[in-house]
N, C-alpha and C positions, 0 to 999 in steps of 0.2 A: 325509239324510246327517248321522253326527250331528257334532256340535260339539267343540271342547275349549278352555276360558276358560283365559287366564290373563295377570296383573296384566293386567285389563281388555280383552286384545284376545282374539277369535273366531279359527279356524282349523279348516277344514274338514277331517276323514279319512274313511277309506272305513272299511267295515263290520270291516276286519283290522286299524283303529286307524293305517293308514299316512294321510302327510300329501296331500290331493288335490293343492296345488298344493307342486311341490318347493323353489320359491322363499321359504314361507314360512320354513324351516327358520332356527334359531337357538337357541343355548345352552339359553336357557329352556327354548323349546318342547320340547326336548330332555328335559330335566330332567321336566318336564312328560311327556311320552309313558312317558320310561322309569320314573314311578311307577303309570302305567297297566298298565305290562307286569310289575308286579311287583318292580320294581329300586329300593330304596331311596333310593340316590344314585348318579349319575355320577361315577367319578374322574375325572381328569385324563388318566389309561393309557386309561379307555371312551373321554372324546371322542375323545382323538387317533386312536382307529381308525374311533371315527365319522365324523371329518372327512372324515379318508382316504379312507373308504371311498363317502361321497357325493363327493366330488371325482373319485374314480377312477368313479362310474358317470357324472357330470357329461360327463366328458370321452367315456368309452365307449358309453355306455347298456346296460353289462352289468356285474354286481358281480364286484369281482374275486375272485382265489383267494383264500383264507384265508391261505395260508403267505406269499402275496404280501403278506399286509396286515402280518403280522406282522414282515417282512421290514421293512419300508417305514416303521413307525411304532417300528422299534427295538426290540421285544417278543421274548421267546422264540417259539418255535415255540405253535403252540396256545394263543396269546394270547386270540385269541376264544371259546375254550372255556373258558378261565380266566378272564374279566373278564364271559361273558353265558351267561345258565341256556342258550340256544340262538343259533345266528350266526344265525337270522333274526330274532331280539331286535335285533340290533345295527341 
């Protein structure tokens, strides 16, 4: 399973680069993953639908619509297609 360091601590993902355990999750890590996926930097607009959008499978255990995220986190329409190369980046 491999690994991904950073300032000092371990975190385990699977083979798709996602986090094993979901609890590990935080800003950094974040930052962290999304230059793995290609993504320079996170705004401020990326987290707030990231947040969202783990809170919203937190609660469901299903990700939500798109239009819903965008809806929710104040964005226009197609927020997620405009802030990630793909919504499964996100």
């Amino acid at each position: 399973m491999p690994i991904v360091e950073y300032n000092g601590n371990k975190v385990a993902v699977d083979e798709d680069g996602f986090l094993v355990n979901f609890e590990e999750w935080n800003e950094k890590i974040a930052h962290v993953l999304a230059k793995t996926e290609g993504q320079k930097t996170l705004t401020e607009d990326q987290l707030d639908i990231l947040k969202f959008m783990r809170e919203y499978y937190r609660k469901y255990n299903f990700f939500p619509i798109l239009r819903y995220v965008c809806k929710n986190v104040h964005q226009p329409k197609g927020c997620i297609n405009e802030k990630f190369i793909d919504p499964m980046q996100a």
